[in-house]
PAZAPA-4460 file (N, C-alpha, C; in steps of 0.05 Angstrom, whole numbers, plus 32768, in hexadecimal, padded with zeros to 4 digits):
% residues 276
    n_x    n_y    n_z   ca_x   ca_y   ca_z    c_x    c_y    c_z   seq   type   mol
   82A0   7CC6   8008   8285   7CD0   800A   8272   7CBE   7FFA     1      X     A
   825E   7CB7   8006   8249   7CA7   7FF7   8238   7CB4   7FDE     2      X     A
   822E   7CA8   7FCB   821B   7CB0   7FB8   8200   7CC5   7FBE     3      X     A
   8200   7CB7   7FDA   81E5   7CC8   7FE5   81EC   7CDD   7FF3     4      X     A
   8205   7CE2   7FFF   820C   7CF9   800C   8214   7D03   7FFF     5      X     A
   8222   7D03   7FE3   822D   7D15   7FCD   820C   7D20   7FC4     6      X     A
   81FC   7D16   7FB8   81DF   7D25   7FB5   81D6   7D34   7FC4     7      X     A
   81D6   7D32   7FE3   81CE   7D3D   7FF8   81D9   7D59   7FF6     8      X     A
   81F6   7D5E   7FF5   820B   7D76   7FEE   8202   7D81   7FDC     9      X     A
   81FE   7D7C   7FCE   81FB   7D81   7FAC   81DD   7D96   7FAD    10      X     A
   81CF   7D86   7FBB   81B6   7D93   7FC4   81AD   7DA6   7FD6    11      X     A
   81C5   7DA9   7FDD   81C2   7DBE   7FFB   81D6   7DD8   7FEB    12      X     A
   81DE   7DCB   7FE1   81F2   7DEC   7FD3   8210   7DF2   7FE0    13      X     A
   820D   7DEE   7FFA   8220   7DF7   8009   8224   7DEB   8028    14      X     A
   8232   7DFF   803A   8236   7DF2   804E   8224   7DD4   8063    15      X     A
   8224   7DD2   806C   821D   7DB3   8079   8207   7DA8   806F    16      X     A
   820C   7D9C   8060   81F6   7D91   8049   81E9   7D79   8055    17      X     A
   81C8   7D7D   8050   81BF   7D6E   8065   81B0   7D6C   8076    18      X     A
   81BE   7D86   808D   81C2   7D7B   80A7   81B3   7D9F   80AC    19      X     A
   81A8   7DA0   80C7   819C   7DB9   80CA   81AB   7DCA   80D8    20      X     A
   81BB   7DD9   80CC   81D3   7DEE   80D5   81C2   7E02   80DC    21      X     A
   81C9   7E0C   80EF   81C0   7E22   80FC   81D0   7E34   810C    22      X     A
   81DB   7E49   80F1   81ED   7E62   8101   81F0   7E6C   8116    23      X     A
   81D0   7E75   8122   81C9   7E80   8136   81CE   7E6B   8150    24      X     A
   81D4   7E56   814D   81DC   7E36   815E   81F8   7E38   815B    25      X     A
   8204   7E40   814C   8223   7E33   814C   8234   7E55   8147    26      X     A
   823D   7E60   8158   8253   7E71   8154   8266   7E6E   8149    27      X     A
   8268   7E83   8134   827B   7E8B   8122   8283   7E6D   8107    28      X     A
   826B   7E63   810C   826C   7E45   80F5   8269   7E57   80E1    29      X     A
   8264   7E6D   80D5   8258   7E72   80C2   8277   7E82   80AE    30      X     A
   8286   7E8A   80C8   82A3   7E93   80C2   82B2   7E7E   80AB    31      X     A
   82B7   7E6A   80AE   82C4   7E57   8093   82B9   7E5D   807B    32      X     A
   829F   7E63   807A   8291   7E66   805F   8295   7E7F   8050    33      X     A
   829D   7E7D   8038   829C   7E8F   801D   8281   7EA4   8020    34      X     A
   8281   7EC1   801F   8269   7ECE   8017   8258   7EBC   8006    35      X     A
   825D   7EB0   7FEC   8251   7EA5   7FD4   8243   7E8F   7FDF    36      X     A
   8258   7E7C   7FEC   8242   7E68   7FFF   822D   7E6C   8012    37      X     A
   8232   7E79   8026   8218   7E8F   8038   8200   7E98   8023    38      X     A
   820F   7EA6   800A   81F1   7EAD   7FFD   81E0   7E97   7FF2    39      X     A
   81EF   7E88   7FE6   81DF   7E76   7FDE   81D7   7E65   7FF0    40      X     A
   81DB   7E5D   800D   81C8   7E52   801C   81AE   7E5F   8025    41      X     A
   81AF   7E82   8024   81A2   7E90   801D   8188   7E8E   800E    42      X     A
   8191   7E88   7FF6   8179   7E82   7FDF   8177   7E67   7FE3    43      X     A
   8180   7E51   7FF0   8173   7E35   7FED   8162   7E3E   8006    44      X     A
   8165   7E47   8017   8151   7E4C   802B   8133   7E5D   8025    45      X     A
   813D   7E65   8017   8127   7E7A   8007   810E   7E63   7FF9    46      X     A
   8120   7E58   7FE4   8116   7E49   7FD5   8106   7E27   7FE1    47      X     A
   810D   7E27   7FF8   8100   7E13   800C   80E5   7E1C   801B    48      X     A
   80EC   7E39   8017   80D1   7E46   802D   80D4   7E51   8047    49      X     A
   80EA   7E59   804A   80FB   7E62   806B   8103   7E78   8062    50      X     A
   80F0   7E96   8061   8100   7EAA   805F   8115   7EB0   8074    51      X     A
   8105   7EA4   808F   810D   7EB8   80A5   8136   7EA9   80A1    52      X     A
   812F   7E90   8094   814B   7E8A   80A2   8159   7E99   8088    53      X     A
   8152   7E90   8076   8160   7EA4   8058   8170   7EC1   805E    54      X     A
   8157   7ED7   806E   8160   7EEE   8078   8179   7EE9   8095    55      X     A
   817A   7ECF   80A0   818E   7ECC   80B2   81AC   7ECF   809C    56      X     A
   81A8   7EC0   808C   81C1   7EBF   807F   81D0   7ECE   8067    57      X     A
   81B6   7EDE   8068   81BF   7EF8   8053   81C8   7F0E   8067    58      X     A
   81C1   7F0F   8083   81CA   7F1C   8096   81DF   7F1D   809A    59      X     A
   81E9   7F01   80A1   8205   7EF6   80A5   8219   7F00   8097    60      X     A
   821B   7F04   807E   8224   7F0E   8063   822B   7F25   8066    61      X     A
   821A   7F39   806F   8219   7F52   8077   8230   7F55   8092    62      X     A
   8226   7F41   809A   823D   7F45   80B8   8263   7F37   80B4    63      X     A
   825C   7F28   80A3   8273   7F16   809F   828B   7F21   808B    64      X     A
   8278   7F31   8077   8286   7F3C   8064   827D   7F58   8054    65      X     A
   827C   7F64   806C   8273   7F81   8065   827A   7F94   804E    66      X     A
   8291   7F8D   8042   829B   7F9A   8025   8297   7F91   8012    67      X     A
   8288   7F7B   8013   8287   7F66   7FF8   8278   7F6D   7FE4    68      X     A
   8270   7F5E   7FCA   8264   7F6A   7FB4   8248   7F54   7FC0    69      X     A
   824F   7F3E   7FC7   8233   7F2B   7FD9   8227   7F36   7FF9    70      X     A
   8237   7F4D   8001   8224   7F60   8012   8214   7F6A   800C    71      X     A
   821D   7F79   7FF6   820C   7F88   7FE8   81F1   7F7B   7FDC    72      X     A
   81F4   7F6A   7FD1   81E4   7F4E   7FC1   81CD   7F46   7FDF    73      X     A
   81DA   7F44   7FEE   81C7   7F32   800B   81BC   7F44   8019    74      X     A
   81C4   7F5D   8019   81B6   7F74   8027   8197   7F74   8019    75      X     A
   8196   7F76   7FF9   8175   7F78   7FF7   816B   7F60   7FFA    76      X     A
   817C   7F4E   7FF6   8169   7F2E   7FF6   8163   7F2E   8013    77      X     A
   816E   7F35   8021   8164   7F30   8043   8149   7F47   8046    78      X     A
   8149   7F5D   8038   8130   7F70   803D   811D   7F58   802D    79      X     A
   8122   7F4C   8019   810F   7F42   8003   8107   7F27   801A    80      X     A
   8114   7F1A   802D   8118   7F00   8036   8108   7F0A   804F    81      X     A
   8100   7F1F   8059   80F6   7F2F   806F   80D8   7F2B   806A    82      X     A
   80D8   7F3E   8053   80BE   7F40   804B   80AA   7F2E   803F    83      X     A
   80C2   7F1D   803D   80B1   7EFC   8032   80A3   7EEB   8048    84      X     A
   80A9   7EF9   805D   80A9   7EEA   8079   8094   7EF3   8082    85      X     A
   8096   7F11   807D   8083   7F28   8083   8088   7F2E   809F    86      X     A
   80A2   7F32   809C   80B4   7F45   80B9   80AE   7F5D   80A6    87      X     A
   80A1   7F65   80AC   80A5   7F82   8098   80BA   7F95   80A5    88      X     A
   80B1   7F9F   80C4   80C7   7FB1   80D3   80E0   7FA9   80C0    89      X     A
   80EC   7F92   80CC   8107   7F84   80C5   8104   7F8B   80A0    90      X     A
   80ED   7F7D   8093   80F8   7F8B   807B   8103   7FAA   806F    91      X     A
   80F1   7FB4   807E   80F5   7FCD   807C   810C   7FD7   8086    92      X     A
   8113   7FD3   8090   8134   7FD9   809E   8147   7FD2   8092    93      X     A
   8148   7FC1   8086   8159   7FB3   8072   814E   7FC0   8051    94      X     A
   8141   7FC7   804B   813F   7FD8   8039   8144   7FF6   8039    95      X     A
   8146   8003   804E   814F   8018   8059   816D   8022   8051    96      X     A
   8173   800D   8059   8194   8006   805F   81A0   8002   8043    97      X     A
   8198   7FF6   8039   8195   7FEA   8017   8199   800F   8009    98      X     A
   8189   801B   800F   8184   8031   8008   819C   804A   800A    99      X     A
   819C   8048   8027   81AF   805A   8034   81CE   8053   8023   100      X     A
   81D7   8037   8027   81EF   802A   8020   81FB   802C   7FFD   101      X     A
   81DC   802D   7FF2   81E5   8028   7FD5   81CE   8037   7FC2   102      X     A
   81CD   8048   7FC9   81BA   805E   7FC0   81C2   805C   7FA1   103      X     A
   81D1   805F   7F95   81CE   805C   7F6F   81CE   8041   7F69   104      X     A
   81D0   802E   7F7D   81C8   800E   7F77   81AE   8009   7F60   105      X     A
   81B2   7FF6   7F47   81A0   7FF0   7F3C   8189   7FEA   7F46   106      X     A
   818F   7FDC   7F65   817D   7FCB   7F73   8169   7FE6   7F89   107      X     A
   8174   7FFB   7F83   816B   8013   7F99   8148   800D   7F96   108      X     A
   8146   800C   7F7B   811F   8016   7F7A   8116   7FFD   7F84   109      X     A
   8122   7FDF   7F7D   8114   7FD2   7F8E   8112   7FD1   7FA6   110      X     A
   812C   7FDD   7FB7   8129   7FE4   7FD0   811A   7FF6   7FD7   111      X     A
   8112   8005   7FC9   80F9   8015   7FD3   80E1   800E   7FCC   112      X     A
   80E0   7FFC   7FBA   80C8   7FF5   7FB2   80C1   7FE1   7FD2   113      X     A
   80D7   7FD6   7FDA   80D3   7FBC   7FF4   80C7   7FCB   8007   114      X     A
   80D9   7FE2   8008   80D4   7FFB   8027   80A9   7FFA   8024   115      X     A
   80A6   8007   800B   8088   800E   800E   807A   7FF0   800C   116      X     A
   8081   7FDA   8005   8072   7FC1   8000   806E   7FBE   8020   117      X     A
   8085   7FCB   8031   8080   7FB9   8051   8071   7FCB   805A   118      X     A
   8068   7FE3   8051   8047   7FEC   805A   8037   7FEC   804C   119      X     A
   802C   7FE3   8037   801B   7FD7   8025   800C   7FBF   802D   120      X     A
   8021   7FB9   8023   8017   7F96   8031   800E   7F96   8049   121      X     A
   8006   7FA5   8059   7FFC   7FA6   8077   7FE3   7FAE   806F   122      X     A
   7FDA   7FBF   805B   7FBF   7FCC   805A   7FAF   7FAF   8052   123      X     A
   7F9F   7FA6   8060   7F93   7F8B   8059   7F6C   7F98   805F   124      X     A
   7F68   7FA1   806F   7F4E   7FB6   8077   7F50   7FC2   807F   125      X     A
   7F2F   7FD7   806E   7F30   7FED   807E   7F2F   7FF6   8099   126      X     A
   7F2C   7FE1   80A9   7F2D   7FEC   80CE   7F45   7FF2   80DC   127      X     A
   7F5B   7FEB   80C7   7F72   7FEC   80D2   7F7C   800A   80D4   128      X     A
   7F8E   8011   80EB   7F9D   8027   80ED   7FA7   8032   80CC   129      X     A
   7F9A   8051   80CA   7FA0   805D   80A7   7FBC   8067   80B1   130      X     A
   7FCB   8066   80C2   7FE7   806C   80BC   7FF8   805F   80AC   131      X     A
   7FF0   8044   80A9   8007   8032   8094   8005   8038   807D   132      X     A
   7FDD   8047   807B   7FDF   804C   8058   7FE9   805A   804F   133      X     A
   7FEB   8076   8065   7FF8   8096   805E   801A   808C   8064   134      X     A
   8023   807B   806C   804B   8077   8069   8042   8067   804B   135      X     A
   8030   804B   8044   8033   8041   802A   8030   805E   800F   136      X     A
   801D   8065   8011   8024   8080   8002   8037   808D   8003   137      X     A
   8049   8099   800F   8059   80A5   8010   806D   8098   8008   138      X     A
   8073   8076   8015   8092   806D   8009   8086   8065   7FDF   139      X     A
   806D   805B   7FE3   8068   8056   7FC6   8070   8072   7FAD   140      X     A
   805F   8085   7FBA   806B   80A5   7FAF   8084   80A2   7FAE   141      X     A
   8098   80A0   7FBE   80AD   80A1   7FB4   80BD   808C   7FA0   142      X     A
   80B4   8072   7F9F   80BE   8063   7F85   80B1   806D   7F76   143      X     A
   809D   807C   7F71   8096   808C   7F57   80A8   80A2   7F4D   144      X     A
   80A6   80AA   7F59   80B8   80C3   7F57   80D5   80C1   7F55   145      X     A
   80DF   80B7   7F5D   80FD   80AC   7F62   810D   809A   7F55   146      X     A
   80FA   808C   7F41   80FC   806E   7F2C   80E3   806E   7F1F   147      X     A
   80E2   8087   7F07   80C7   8086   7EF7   80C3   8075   7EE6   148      X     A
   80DB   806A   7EDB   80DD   8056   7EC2   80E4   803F   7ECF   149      X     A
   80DF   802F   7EDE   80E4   8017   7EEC   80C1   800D   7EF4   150      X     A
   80C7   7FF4   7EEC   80AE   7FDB   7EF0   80A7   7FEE   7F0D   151      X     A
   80B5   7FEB   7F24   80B1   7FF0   7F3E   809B   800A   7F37   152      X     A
   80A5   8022   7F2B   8098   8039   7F2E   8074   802E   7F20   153      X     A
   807A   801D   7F0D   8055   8019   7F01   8041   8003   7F15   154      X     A
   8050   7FFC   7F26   8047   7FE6   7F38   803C   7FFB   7F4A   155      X     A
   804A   800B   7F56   804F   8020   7F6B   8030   8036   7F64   156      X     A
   8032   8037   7F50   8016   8049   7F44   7FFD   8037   7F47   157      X     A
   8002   8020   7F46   7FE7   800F   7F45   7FE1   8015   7F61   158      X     A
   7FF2   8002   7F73   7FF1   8008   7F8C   7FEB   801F   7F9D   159      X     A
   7FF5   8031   7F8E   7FF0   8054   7F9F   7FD1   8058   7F9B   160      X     A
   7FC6   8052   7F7F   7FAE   8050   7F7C   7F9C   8044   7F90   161      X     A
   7FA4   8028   7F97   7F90   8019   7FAA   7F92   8021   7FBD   162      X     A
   7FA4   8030   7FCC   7FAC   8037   7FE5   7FA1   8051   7FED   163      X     A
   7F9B   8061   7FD7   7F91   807E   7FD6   7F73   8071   7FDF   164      X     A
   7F6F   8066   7FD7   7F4A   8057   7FCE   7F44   804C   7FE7   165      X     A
   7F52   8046   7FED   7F54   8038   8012   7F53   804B   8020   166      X     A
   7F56   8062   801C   7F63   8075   8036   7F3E   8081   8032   167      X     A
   7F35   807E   801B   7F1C   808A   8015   7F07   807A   8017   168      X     A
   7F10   8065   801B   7EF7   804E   802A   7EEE   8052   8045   169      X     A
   7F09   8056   8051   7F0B   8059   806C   7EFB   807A   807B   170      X     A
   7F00   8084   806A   7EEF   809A   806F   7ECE   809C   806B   171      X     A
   7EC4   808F   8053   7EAF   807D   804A   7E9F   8076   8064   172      X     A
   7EB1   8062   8077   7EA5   8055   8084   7E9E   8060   809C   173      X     A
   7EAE   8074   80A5   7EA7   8084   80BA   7E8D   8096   80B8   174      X     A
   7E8F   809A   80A0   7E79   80B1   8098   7E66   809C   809B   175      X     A
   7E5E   8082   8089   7E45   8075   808E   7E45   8073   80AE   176      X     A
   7E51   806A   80C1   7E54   8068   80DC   7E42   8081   80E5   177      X     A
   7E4D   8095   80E2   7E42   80B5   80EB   7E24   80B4   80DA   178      X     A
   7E19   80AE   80C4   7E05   80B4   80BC   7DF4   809C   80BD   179      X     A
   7DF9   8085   80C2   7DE9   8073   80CF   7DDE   8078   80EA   180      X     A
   7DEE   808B   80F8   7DDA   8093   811A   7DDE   80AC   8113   181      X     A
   7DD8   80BF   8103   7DCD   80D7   80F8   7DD7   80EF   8104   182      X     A
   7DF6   80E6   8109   7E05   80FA   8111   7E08   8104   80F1   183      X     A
   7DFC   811A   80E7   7DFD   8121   80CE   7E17   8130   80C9   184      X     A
   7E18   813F   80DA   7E32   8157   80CF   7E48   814F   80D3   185      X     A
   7E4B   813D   80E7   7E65   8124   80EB   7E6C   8117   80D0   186      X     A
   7E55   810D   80BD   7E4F   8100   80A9   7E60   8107   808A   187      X     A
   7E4F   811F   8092   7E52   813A   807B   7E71   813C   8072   188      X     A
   7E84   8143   8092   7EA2   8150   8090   7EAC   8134   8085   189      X     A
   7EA7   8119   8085   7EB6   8107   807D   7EB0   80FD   8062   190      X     A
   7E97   8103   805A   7E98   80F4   803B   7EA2   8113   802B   191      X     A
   7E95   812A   8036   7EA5   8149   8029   7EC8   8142   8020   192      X     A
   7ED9   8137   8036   7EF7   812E   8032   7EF8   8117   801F   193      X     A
   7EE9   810C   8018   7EE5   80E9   8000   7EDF   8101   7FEE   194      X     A
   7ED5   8113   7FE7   7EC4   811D   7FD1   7ED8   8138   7FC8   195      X     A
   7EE4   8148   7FD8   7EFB   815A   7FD8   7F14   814F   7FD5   196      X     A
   7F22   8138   7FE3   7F3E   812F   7FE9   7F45   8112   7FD1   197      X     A
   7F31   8106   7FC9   7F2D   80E4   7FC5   7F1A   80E6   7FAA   198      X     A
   7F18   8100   7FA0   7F04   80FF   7F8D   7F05   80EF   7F71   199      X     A
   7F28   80DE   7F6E   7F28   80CC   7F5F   7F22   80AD   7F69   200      X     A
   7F1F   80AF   7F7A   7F1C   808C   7F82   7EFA   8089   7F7F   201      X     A
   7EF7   806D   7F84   7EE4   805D   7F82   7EC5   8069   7F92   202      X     A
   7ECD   8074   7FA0   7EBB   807D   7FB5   7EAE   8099   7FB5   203      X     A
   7EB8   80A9   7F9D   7EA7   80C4   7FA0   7E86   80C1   7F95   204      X     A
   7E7D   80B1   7F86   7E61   80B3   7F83   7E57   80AD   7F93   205      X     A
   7E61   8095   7FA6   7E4D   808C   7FC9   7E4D   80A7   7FDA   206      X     A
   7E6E   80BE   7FDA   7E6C   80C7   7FE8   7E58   80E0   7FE0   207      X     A
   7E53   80E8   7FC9   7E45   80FE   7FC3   7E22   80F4   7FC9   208      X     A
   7E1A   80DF   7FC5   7DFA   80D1   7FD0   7DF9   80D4   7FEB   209      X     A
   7E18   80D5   7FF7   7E16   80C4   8011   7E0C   80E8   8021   210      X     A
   7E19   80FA   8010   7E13   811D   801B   7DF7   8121   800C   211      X     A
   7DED   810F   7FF7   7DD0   811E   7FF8   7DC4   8119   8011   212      X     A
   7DC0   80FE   801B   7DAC   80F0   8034   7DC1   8103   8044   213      X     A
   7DD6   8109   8049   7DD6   811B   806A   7DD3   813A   806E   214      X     A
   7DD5   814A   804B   7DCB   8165   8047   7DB2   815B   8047   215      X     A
   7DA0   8151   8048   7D80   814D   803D   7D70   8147   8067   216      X     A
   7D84   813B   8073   7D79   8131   808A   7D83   8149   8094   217      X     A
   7D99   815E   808E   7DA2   816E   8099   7D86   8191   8091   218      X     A
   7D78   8188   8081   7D65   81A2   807A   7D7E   81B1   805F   219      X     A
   7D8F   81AF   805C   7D9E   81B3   8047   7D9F   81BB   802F   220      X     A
   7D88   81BC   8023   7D7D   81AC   800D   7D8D   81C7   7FED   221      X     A
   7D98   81DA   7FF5   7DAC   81DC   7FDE   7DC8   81CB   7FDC   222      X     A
   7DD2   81C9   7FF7   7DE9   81B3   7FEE   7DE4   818B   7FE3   223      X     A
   7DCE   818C   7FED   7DC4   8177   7FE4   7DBB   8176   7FCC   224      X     A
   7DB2   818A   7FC1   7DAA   818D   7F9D   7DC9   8190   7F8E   225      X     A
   7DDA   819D   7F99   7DF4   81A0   7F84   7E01   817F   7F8F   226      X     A
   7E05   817C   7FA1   7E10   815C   7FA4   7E00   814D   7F90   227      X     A
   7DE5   8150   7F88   7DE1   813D   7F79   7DEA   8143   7F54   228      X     A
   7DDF   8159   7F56   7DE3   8161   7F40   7E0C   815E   7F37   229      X     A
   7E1A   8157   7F4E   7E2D   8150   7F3F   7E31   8137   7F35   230      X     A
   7E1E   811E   7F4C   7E21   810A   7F49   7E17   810B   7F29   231      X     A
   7DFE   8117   7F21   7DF7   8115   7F0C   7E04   811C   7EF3   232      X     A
   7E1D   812F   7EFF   7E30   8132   7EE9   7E44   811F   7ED8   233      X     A
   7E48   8119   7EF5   7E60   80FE   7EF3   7E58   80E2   7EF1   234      X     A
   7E40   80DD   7F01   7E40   80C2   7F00   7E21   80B8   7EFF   235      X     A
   7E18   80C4   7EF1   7DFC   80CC   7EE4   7DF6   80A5   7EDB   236      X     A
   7DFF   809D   7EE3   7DFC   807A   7EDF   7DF8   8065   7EED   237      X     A
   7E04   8075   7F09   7E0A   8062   7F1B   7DED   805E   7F2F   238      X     A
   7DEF   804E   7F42   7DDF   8049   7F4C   7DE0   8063   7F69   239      X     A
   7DEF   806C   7F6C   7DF3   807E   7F80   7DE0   80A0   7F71   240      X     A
   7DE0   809A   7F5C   7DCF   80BA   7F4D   7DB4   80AF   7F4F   241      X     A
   7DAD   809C   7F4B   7D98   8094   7F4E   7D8C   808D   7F62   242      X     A
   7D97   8086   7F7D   7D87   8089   7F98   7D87   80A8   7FA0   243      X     A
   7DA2   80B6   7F91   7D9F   80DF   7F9F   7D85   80E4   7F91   244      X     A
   7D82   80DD   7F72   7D6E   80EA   7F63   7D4C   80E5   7F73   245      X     A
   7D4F   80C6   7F79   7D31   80C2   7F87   7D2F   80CF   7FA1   246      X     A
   7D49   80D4   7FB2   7D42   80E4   7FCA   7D36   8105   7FC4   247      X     A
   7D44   810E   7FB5   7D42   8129   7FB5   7D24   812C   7FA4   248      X     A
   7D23   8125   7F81   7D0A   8123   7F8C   7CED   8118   7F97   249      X     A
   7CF4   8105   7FA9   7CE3   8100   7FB7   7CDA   8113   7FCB   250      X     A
   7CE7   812E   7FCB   7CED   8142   7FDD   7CE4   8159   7FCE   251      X     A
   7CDF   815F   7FB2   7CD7   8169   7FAA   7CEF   8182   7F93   252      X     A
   7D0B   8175   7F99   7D1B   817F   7F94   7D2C   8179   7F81   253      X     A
   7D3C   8183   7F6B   7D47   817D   7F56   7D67   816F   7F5D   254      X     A
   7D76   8167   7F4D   7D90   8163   7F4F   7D9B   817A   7F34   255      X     A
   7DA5   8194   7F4A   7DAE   81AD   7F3D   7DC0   81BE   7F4D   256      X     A
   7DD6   81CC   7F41   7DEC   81D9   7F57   7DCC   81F3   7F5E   257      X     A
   7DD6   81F9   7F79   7DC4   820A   7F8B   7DD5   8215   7F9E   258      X     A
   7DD0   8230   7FA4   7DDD   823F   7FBE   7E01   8247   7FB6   259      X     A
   7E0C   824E   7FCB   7E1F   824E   7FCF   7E36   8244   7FDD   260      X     A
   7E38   822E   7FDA   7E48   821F   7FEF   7E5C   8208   7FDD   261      X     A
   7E6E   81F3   7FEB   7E82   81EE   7FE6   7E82   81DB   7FCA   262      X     A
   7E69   81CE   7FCF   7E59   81C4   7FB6   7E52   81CC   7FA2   263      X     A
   7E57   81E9   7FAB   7E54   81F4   7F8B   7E6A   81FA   7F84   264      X     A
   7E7C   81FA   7F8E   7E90   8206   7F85   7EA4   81F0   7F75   265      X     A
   7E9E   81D9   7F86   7EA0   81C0   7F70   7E8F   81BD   7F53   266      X     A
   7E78   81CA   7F56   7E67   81BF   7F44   7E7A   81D3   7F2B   267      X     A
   7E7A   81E5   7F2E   7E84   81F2   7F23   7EA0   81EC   7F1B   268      X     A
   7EAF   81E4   7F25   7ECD   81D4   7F1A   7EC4   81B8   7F08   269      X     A
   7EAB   81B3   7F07   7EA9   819A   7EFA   7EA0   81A5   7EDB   270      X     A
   7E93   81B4   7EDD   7E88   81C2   7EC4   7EA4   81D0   7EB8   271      X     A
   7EBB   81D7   7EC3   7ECC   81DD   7EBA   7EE4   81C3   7EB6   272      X     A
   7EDB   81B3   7EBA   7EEE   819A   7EB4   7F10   819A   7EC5   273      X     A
   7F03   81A7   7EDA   7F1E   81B0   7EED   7F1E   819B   7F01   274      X     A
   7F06   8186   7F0B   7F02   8177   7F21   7EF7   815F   7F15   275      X     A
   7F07   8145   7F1A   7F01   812B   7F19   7F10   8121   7EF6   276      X     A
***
């Protein structure tokens, strides 16, 4: 063997050093090879930038040597080699499995941490279908819950956060949609769910301004005084109390709980430190 083909080997880790082997091309080539060798062509593939082929050969592993302690080992690296790819389905399946197979596995929470990353990572905008957010919540909830003292579970909380906040943008936006062509009460039921459901995210002071202008266009004008008057409770700073305060009174009207309705009944949980 030459100097340069001994480096070449050396550099490839394992089987046909070199040369572009391709499992899926050659039947049962993959049979001569050691689990240990398969994995580590595995991670040189990884480490080159080729999940998809990485997850070929952590697959293989799985098929080749189903009892092994490197099945076990290649089953999450193939969810992790999936999702690097951003097969998510395929990741997710392989994290599933991961799950089902080895449920007191050290490696379990990152497998669930993978399961909810492959609907996470999909939420990229708000226009998109909110079903991926309501499965990313749910699998994120569960690495909370299920692995409270693991990195995964404090990552999982950040994330559940932004994802909750998303689900309340999206609602946000429909409502401006509805109250930009003055479908008001269309308006109303959607920022009411941001302001009842979402009342920790980012978006409850827009949504409480956003119910003064459609109780105020709506003749309204007690739910439109306690909407403000909560804004003025809570966020008595923002720029959103300050466009309710010039509407209302420009109108002749205070920002103060009034009447009896659902707004007050908030207003009233706020004075009691029961809401937000």
């Amino acid at each position: 063997m030459t100097v340069s083909r001994l480096g070449c080997v050396l550099a490839l880790g394992l089987l046909v050093a070199c040369g572009n082997f391709d499992p899926a091309s050659t039947p049962g080539a993959l049979e001569k090879y050691t689990a240990a060798e398969i994995f580590e062509r595995g991670e040189y593939e990884l480490e080159r930038g080729k999940p998809a082929d990485a997850a070929t050969y952590f697959g293989e592993i799985e098929r080749l040597y189903p009892y092994s302690d490197f099945a076990k080992r290649a089953l999450i690296m193939q969810a992790y080699s999936f999702h690097k790819d951003k097969d998510y389905p395929n990741s997710r399946g392989a994290a599933q499995r991961y799950i089902d197979f080895y449920p007191a596995s050290e490696d379990a929470a990152y497998a669930q941490y993978l399961l909810a990353l492959s609907y996470y990572d999909q939420i990229d905008e708000i226009g998109r279908d909110q079903g991926l957010t309501f499965q990313a919540l749910q699998a994120l909830r569960a690495v909370i819950e299920q692995y409270p003292d693991t990195e995964y579970a404090r990552s999982s909380i950040w994330k559940f956060d932004l994802a909750f906040d998303h689900l309340a943008a999206k609602e946000m936006e429909i409502g401006r949609y509805y109250l930009k062509r003055k479908h008001y009460a269309a308006a109303v039921n959607r920022f009411r769910i941001v302001v009842e459901d979402f009342q920790t995210t980012s978006h409850t002071a827009e949504a409480l301004h956003r119910l003064v202008e459609a109780y105020l266009s709506l003749g309204l004008t007690d739910e439109a005084q306690t909407a403000g008057a909560i804004l003025g409770h809570n966020y008595q700073s923002t720029e959103w109390y300050d466009d309710s305060y010039a509407l209302l009174t420009g109108q002749g009207l205070e920002a103060k709980t009034a009447g009896d309705n659902w707004l007050a009944s908030i207003y009233r949980q706020v004075l009691r430190g029961e809401w937000l």
